[in-house]
C-alpha positions in Angstrom: 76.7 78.4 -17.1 77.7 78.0 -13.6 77.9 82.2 -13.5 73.7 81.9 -14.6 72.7 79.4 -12.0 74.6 81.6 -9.4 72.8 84.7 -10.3 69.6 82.4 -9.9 70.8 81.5 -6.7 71.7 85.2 -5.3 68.6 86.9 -6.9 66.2 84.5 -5.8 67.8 84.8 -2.3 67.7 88.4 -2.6 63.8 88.2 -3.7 62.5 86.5 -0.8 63.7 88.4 1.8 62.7 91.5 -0.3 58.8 89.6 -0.5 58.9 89.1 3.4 60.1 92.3 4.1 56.9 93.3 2.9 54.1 90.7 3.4 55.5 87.8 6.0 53.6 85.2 6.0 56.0 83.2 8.2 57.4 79.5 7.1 54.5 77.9 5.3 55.1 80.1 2.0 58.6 79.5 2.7 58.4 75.9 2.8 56.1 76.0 -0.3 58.6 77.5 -2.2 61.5 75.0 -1.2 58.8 71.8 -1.7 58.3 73.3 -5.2 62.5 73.6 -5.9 62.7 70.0 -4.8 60.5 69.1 -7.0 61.4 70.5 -9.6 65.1 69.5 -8.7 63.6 65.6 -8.9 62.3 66.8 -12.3 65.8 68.1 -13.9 67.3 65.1 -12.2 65.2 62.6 -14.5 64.9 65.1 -17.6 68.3 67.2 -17.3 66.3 70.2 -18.7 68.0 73.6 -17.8 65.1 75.0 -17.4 63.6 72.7 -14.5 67.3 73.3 -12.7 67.1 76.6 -12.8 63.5 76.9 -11.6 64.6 74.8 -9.1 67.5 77.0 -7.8 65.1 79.8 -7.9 62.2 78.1 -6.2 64.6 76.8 -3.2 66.5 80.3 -2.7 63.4 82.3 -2.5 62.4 80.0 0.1 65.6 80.3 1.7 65.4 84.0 1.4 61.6 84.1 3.3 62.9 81.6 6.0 65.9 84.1 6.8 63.9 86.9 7.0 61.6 85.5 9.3 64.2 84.1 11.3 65.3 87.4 12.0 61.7 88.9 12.4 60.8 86.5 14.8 64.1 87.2 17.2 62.9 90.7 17.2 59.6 89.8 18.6 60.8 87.5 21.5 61.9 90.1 24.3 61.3 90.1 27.5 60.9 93.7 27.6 57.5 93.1 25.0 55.2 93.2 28.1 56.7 96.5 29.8 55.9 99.1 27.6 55.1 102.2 29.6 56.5 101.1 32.8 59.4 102.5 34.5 61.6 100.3 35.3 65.4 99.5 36.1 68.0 98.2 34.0 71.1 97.0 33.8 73.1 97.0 30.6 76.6 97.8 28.4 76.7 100.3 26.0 77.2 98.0 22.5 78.4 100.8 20.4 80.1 103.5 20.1 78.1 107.0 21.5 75.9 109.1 19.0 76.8 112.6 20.3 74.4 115.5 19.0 74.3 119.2 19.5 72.2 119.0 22.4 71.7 115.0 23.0 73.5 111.7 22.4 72.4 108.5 21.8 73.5 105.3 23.4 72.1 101.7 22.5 72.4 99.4 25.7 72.2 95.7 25.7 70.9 94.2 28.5 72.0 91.1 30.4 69.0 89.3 28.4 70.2 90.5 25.0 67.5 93.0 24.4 68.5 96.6 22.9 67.5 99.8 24.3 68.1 103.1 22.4 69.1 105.5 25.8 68.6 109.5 25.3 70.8 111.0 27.5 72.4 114.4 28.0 75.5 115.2 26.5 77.7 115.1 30.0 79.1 113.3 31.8 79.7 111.5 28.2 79.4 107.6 28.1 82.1 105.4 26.1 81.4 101.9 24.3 81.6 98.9 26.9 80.6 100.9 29.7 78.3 99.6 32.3 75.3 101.5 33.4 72.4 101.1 35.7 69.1 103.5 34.3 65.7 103.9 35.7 63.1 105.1 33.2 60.2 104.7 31.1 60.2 102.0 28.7 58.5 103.3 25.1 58.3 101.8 22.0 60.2 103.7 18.8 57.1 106.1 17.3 57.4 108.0 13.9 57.8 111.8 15.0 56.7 113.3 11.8 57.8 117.3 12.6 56.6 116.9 16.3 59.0 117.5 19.3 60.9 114.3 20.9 59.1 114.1 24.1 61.3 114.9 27.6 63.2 117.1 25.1 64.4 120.1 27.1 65.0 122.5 24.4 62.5 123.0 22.0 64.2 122.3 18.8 62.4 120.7 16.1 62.8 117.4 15.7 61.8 116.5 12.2 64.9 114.8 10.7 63.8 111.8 12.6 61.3 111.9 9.7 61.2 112.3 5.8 59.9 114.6 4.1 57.6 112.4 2.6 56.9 110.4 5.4 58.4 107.5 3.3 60.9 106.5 6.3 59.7 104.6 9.2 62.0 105.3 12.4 61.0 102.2 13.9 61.7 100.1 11.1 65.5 101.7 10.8 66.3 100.6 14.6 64.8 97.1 13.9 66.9 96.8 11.2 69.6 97.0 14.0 67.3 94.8 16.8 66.5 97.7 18.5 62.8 97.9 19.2 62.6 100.5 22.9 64.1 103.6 23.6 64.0 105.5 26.8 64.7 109.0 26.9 66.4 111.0 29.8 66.6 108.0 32.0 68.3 108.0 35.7 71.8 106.8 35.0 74.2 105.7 37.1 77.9 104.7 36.1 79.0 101.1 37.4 82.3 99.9 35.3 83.8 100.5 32.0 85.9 98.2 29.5 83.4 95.6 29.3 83.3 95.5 25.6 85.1 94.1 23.2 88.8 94.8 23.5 89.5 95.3 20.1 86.5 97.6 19.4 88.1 99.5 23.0 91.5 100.0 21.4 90.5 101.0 17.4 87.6 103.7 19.0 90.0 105.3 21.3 92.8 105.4 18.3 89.9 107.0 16.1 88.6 110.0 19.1 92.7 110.5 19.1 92.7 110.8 15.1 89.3 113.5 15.7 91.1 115.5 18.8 94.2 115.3 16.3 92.2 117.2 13.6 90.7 119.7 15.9 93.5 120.5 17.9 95.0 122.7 14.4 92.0 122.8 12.1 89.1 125.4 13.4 85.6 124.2 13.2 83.3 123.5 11.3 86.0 122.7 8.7 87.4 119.8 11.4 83.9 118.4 11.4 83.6 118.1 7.9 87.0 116.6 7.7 86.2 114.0 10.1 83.1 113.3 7.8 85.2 112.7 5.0 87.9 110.6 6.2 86.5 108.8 9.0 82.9 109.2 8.8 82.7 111.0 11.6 79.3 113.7 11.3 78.5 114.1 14.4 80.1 117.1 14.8 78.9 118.4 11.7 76.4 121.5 12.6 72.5 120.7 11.8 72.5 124.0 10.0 75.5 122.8 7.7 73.9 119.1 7.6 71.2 120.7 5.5 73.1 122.8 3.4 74.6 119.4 2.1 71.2 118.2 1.7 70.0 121.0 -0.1 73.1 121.6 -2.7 73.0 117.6 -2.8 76.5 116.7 -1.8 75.4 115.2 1.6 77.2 111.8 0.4 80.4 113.6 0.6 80.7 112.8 4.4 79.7 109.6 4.0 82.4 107.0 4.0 82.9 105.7 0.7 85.0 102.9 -1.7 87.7 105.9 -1.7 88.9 105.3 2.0 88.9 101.9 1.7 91.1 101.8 -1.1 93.6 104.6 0.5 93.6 102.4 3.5 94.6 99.3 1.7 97.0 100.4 -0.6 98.7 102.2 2.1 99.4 99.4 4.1 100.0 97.1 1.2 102.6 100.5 0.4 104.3 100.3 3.7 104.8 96.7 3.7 105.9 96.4 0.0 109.3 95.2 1.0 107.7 91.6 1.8 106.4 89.0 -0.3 103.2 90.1 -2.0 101.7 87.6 0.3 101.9 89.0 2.9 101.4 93.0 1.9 97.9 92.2 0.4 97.4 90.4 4.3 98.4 93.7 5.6 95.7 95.5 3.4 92.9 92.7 4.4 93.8 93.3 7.9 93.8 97.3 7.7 90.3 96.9 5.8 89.0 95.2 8.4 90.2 97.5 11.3 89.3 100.1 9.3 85.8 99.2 9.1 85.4 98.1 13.0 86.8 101.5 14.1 84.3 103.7 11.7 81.5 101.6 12.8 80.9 99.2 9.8 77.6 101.0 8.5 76.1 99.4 5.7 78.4 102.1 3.5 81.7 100.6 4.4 80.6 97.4 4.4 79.9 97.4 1.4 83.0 98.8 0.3 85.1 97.0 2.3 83.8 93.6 1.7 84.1 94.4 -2.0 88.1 95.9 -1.1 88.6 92.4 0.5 87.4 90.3 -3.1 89.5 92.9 -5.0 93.1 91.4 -2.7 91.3 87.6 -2.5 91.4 88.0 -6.5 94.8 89.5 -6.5 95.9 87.1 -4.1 95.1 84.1 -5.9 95.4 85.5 -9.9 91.8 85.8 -10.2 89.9 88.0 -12.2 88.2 90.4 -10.4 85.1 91.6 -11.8 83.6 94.6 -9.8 80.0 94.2 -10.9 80.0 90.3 -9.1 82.1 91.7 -6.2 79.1 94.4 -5.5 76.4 91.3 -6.2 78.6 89.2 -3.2 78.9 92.0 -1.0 74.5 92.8 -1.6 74.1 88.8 -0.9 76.5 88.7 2.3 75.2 91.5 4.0 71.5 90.6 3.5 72.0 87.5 4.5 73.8 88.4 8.1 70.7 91.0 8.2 68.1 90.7 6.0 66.1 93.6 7.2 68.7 96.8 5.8 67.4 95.0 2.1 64.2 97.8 2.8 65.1 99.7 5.9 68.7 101.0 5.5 68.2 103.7 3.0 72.3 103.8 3.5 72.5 100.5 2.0 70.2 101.2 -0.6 71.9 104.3 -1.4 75.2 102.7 -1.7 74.3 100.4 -3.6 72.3 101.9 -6.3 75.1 104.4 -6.6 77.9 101.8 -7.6 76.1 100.2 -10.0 75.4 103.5 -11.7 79.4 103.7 -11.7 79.5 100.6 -12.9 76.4 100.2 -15.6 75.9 104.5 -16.3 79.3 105.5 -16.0 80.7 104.1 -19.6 77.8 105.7 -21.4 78.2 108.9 -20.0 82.5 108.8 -20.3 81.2 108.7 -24.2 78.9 111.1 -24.4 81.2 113.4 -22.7 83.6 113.6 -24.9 84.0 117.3 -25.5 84.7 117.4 -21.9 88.8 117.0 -21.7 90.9 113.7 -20.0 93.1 116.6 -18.0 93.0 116.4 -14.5 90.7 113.6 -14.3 88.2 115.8 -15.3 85.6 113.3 -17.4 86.0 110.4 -15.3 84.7 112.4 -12.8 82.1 114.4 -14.6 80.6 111.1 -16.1 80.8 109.1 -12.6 78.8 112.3 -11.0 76.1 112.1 -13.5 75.7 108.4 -13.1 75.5 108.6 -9.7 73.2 110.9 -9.1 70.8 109.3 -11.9 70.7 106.0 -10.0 70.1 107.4 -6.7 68.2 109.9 -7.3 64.3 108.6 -7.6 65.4 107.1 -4.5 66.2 110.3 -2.8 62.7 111.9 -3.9 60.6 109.3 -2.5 62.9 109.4 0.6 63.0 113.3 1.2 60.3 114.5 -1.0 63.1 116.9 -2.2 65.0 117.5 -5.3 68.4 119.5 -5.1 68.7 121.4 -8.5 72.0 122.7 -7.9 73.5 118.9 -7.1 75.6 118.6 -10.4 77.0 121.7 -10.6 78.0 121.8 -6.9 79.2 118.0 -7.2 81.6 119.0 -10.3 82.7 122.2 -8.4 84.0 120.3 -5.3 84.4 116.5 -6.0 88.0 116.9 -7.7 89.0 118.3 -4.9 87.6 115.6 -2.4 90.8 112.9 -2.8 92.9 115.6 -2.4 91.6 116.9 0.8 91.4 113.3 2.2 94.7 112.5 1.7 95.9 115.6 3.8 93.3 114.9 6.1 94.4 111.4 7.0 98.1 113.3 7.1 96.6 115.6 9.8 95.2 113.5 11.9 98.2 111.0 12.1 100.7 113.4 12.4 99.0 115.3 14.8 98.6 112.0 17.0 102.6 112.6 17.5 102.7 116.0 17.0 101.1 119.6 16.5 103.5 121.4 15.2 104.6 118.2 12.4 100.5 118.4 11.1 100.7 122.3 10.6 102.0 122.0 7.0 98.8 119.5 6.2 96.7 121.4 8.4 97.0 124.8 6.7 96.6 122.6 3.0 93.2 120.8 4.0 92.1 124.2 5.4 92.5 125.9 2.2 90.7 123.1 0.4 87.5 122.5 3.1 87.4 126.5 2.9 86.7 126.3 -0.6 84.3 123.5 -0.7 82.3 124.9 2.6 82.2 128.6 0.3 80.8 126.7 -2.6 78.1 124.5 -0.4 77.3 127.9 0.8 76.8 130.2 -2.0 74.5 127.5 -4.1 72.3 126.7 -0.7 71.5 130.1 -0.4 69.8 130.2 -4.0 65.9 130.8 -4.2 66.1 127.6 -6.4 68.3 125.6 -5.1 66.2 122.6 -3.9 62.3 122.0 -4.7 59.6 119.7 -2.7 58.2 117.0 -4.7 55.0 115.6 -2.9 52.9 112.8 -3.8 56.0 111.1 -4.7 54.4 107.1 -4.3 56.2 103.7 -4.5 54.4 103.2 -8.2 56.7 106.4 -9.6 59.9 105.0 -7.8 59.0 101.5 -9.5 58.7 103.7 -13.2 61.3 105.6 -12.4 63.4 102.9 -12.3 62.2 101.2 -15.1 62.6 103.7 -17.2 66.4 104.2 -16.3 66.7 100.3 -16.5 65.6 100.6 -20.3 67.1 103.6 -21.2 70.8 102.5 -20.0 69.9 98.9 -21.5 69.2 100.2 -24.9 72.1 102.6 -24.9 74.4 99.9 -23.8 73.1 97.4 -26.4 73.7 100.3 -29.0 77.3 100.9 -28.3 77.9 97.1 -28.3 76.2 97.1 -31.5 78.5 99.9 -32.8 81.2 98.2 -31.5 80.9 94.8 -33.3 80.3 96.9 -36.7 83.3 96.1 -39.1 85.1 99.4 -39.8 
């Protein structure tokens, strides 16, 4: 019962944030909905009906839900900066994250002294670390939508469109807010003041990570470094945009995104080196290493997610709990929505993710017993049944996203996903051995070459098919609401039919 009224509790949560996100209408509705809970709550008090608690509980979290989001809404609108908007203007900030570096560009998000962020476009050198201090002078703008036009002050003319879906379903201003970033400047005049004025923790973990990256590339030739940095610490950025699309196209873009995978080598690492001490204190050393873990690849909503689910897996084994992965991934949704109810609609990321692992979790089963010609060697059907179910939950997301379909997605996923772990694991061994030496990382080095090699040959021969992707226009919110639907049914009445097959005497 008490499982019931918490799933009450987290969707209703969950529900109005999603309903602001949408249509706020600030803290009257809010407060409507919590006057009603406690009402109701008076109600079940005096008649002990279930019903009236649960209504209750679902009344007051939707209202709690609405009140977070506009919390956070309304911090967003507050600046200083609001009435500056086309005016150049000096600033003095610290850059609060770690540098986006492109081919021809980076990115930097300053804070100010006031608290306001500012998304900086500067040129690629002299490069700028996080906690550096700056001084800039430029024009303030507000974040536009570029939809296939140029980035103004741009000096090459490159196209800019993948600030921009397809389908012109992603809003470019809404992802910064997401992150309370709401101006950008672009080629400002910047001047250097101080560095190591962030925090010193987040200092130490990005420095160990551009040593783990210069480790990598110092004995594995690009852009097979690049991708290896993708896939081990999330590091794209060096990825080139022309290879960037060719994982879009053949559909195994999520290969260089940081996934459950790391998070778990990380962990049981560390609990493995430190399996000598009481079990105490080895599943301490895997909480700890999650957490670094996640600071030092930048916590998107990806790792988050995993890692905050990594860290109830250890709690649970910790204490002799059960752990039950489809409650952890319900905790983990509720957590991060409520420390930023905004990536609930605007981090596709976070949506991605998270649609993903509950195909594992809900999909996955079915399609391990449909697949049972397919043979248990090598992992094989575990992986061919937890490709399938991915891509099924994620992928009427993708089409309203991108307006783009990859046909070649399965194939290419079977043809390079059991090789993925593999490749990790000699990654991580090239990059730390190479921190201490060249010559002790050659051994891994020449392995993980061998394997990207293969992978980057495969991603290549399928992108260069005729029919290897297709645009799907027209692609509206009502079809992503059916789509889903129709896979919520589908996988509800196959799973009710196996349970029914199940409980069938023999």
């Amino acid at each position: 019962m008490r499982h019931r009224f918490l799933v009450i509790i987290l969707s209703g949560f969950i529900s109005g944030v999603f309903i602001s996100s949408f249509v706020n209408f600030g803290p009257t509705l809010a407060l409507f909905f919590v006057f009603l809970g406690v009402i109701f709550g008076i109600t079940y008090f005096f008649n002990r009906s279930k019903v009236f608690g649960a209504v209750a509980l679902l009344f007051i979290a939707v209202g709690l839900g609405q009140l977070r989001y506009g919390q956070d809404d309304l911090t967003g609108r507050q600046s200083d900066l609001q009435n500056k908007i086309g005016q150049r203007m000096s600033l003095m900030g610290i850059v609060s994250d770690e540098p986006e570096q492109k081919e021809n560009y980076a990115r930097l998000v300053l804070e100010t002294e006031n608290k306001s962020k500012i998304l900086i476009y500067v040129q690629n050198y002299p490069q700028h670390k996080y906690g550096d201090k700056l001084k800039i002078a430029g024009v303030l703008k507000k974040p536009e939508n570029f939809n296939n036009k140029m980035l103004p002050n741009f000096s090459d003319s490159r196209n800019y469109a993948s600030f921009s879906d397809n389908n012109n379903n992603f809003s470019w201003p809404a992802y910064l807010a997401k992150d309370d970033i709401y101006y950008e400047i672009f080629y400002p005049q910047t001047e250097f003041i101080s560095g190591g004025n962030g925090l010193w923790l987040k200092e130490k973990l990005f420095a160990l990570k551009e040593r783990f990256l210069s480790a990598v590339s110092s004995v594995v030739p690009e852009p097979h470094s690049a991708f290896l940095g993708g896939i081990t610490i999330g590091a794209r950025e060096g990825l080139p945009k022309d290879l960037q699309e060719k994982f879009r196209t053949t559909g195994v873009a999520h290969i260089v995104a940081l996934s459950g995978y790391n998070i778990t080598i990380v962990a049981e690492t560390i609990m493995l080196f430190f399996s000598f001490l009481p079990q105490y204190l080895a599943i301490g050393g895997g909480v700890i290493g999650v957490i670094l873990f996640a600071i030092m690849t930048g916590a998107s909503a990806t790792v988050l997610r995993a890692s905050i689910m990594a860290l109830l897996a250890l709690t649970a084994k910790a204490t002799g709990r059960i752990y039950t992965v489809s409650w952890a991934l319900c905790l983990a949704g509720f957590f991060m929505v409520l420390q930023n109810p905004k990536i609930l609609r605007f981090d596709t990321s976070f949506q991605l993710s998270f649609l993903a692992t509950l195909g594992l979790i809900y999909i996955s089963p079915i399609a391990k017993n449909k697949l049972s010609f397919i043979t248990d060697r090598f992992n094989l059907r575990e992986i061919f049944s937890a490709t399938i179910s991915a891509q099924i939950a994620v992928l009427p997301l993708l089409v309203y996203k991108m307006g783009a379909v990859s046909l070649v997605g399965l194939p290419v996923n079977f043809l390079i996903l059991p090789f993925i772990p593999l490749t990790m694991f000699f990654g991580f061994a090239v990059g730390i051995t190479g921190m201490f030496s060249a010559l002790l990382s050659a051994p891994f080095a020449w392995a993980s070459y061998a394997l990207l090699q293969y992978e980057l040959f495969i991603v290549e021969i399928f992108a260069k098919l005729p029919f290897s992707a297709i645009n799907i226009s027209g692609f509206s919110e009502v079809f992503l609401i059916l789509s889903y639907a129709a896979v919520f049914v589908i996988v509800f009445h196959l799973r009710r039919k196996e349970k029914l097959t199940e409980q069938k005497p023999l």
